[in-house]
C-alpha positions as CSV (number, residue, x, y, z in Angstrom):
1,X,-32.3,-59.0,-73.7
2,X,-34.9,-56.7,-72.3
3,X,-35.3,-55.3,-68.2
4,X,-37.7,-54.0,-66.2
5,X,-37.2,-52.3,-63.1
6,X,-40.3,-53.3,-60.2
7,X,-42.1,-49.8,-59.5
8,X,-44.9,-50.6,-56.5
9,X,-47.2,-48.2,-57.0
10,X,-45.5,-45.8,-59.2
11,X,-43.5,-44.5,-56.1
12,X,-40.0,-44.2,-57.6
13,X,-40.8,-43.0,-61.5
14,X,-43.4,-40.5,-62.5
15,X,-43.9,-37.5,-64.5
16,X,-42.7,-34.2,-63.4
17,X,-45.9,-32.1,-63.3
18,X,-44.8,-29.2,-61.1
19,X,-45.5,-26.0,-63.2
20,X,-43.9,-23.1,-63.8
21,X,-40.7,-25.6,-65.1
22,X,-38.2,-24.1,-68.2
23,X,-39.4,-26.1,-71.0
24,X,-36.7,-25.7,-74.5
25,X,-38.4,-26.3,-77.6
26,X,-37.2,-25.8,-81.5
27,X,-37.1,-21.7,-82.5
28,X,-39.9,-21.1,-84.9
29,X,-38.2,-22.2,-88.7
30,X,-36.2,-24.9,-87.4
31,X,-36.9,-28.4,-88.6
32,X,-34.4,-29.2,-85.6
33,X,-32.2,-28.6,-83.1
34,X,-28.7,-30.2,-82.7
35,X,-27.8,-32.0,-79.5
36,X,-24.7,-31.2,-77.8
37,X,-23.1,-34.0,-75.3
38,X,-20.2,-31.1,-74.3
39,X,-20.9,-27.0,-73.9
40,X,-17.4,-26.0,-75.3
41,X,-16.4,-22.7,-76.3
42,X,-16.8,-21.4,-79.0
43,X,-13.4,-20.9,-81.2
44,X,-12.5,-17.2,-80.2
45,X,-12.4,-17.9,-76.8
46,X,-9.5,-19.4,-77.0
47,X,-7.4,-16.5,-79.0
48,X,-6.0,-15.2,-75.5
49,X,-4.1,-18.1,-74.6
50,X,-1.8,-19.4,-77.6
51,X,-1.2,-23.0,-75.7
52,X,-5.1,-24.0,-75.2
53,X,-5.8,-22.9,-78.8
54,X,-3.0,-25.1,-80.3
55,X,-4.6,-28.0,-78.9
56,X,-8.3,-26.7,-80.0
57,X,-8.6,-29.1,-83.1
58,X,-6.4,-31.8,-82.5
59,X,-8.0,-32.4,-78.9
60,X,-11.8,-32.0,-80.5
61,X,-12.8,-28.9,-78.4
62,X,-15.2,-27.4,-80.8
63,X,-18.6,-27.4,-80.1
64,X,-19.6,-30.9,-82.3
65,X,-23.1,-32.2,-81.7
66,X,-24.3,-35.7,-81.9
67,X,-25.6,-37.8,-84.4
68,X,-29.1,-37.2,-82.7
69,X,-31.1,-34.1,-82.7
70,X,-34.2,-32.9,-81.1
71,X,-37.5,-32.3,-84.0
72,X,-39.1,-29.6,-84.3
73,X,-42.7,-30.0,-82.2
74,X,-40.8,-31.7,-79.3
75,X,-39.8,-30.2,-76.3
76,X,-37.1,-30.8,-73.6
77,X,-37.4,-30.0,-69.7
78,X,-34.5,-27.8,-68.9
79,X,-32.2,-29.1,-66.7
80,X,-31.3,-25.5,-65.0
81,X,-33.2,-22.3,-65.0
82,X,-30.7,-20.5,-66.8
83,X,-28.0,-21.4,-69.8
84,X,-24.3,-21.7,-69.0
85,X,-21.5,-20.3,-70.6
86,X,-19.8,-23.0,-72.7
87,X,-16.3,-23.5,-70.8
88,X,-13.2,-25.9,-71.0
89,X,-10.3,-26.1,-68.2
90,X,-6.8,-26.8,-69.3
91,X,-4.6,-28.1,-67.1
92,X,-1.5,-29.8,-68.8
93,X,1.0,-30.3,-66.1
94,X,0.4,-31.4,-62.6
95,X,2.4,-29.0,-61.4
96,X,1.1,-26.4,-63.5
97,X,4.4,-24.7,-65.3
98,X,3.1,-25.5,-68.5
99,X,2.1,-21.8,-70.6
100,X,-1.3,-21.1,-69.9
101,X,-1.5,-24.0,-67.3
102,X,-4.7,-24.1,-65.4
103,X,-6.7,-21.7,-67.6
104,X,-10.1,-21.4,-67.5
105,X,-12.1,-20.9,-70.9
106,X,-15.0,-19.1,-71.1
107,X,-16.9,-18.6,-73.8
108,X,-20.1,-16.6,-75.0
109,X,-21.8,-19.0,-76.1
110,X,-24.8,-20.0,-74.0
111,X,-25.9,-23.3,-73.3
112,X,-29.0,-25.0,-71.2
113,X,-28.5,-28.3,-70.2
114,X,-30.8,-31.1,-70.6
115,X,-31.3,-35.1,-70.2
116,X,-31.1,-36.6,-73.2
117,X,-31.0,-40.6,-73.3
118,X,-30.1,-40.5,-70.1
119,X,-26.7,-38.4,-70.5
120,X,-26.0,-34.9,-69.4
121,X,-26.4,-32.5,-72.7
122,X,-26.8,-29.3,-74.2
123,X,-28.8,-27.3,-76.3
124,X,-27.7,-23.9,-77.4
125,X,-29.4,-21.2,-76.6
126,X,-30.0,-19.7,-80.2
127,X,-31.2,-22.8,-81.1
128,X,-34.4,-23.1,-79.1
129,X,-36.7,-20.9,-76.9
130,X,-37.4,-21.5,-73.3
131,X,-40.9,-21.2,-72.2
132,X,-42.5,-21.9,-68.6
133,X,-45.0,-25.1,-69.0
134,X,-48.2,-24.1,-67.4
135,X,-49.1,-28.3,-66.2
136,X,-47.0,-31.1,-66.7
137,X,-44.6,-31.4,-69.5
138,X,-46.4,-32.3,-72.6
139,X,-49.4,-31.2,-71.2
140,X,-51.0,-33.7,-69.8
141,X,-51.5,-35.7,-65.8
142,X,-49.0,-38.3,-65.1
143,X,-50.7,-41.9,-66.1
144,X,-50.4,-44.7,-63.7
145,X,-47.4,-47.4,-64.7
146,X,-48.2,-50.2,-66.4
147,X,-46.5,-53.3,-65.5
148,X,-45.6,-55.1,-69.2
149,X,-45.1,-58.5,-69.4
150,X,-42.0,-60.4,-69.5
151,X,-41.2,-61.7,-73.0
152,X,-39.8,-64.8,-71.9
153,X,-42.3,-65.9,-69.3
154,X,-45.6,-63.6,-69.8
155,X,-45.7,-63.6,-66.2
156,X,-45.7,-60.0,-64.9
157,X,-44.5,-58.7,-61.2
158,X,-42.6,-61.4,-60.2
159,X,-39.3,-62.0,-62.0
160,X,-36.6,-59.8,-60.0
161,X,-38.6,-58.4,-57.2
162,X,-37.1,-57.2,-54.1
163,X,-39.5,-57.8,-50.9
164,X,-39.1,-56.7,-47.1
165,X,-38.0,-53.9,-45.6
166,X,-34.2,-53.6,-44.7
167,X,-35.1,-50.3,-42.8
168,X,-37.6,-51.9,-40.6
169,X,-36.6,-53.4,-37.5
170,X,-35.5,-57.2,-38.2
171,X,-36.1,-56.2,-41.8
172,X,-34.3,-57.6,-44.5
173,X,-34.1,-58.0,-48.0
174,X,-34.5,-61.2,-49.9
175,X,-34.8,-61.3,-53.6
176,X,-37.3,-63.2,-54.9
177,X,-37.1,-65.3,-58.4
């Protein structure tokens, strides 16, 4: 089964052009950069407190990246200006009399954030080197949408679409088949 969602005039999606945005692209040498769906610490950060590092590796709080990875020649908008320090909270007991109870990790470990299939991620910061796109990411203008037709029908525009104004006065919104 396949969706669209109805775009009038390519109001509600379009390319971000703005310059001067932190682009993250592969370091020179690497084939590709791992994708990180948590910015963990890294495993010394944990040495200081002795009941967050026992649960380290049976609770899966090393750094692990996905199965997917980002090629080399590709580059990812930056969701924040800087990297982040990779951290992990503990908090074992409610009431917080559990050793090191309500411990903040830090680590050294930097990390920027992306989108990445539509998920909050991370890229680590030796892994890639930010640079400030001069025009639009991937260099190019924003190209008008393009409406695609529905597999099913070959109609396009019409299957879905939501019509009136429900801010206008006596507006509503009816949704058309």
């Amino acid at each position: 089964m396949k969706g669209w969602f109805d775009n009038p005039h390519g109001r509600s999606a379009a390319a971000d052009d703005r310059p001067g945005r932190t682009v993250l692209v592969p370091r020179a040498g690497r084939t590709s950069v791992p994708v990180y769906g948590r910015a963990y610490p890294e495993r010394a950060a944990y040495a200081p407190y002795p009941a967050v590092a026992a649960v380290f590796d049976p609770a899966g709080l090393a750094p692990t990246p996905y199965t997917a990875a980002i090629p080399a020649g590709q580059g990812y908008l930056a969701a924040g200006d800087r990297p982040v320090h990779g951290d992990y909270y503990y908090a074992r007991n409610i009431d917080g009399d559990a050793p090191d109870d309500r411990t903040l990790v830090v680590g050294r470990d930097l990390y920027y954030p992306i989108r990445y299939d539509h998920r909050l991620a991370f890229l680590r910061s030796t892994d890639v080197v930010a640079v400030t796109a001069a025009t639009a990411a991937g260099g190019s203008a924003p190209v008008a949408p393009k409406r695609l037709p529905d597999p099913g029908t070959g109609r396009t525009g019409t299957a879905g679409t939501v019509t009136g104004d429900p801010r206008a006065p006596g507006g509503h919104r009816r949704h058309r088949r």
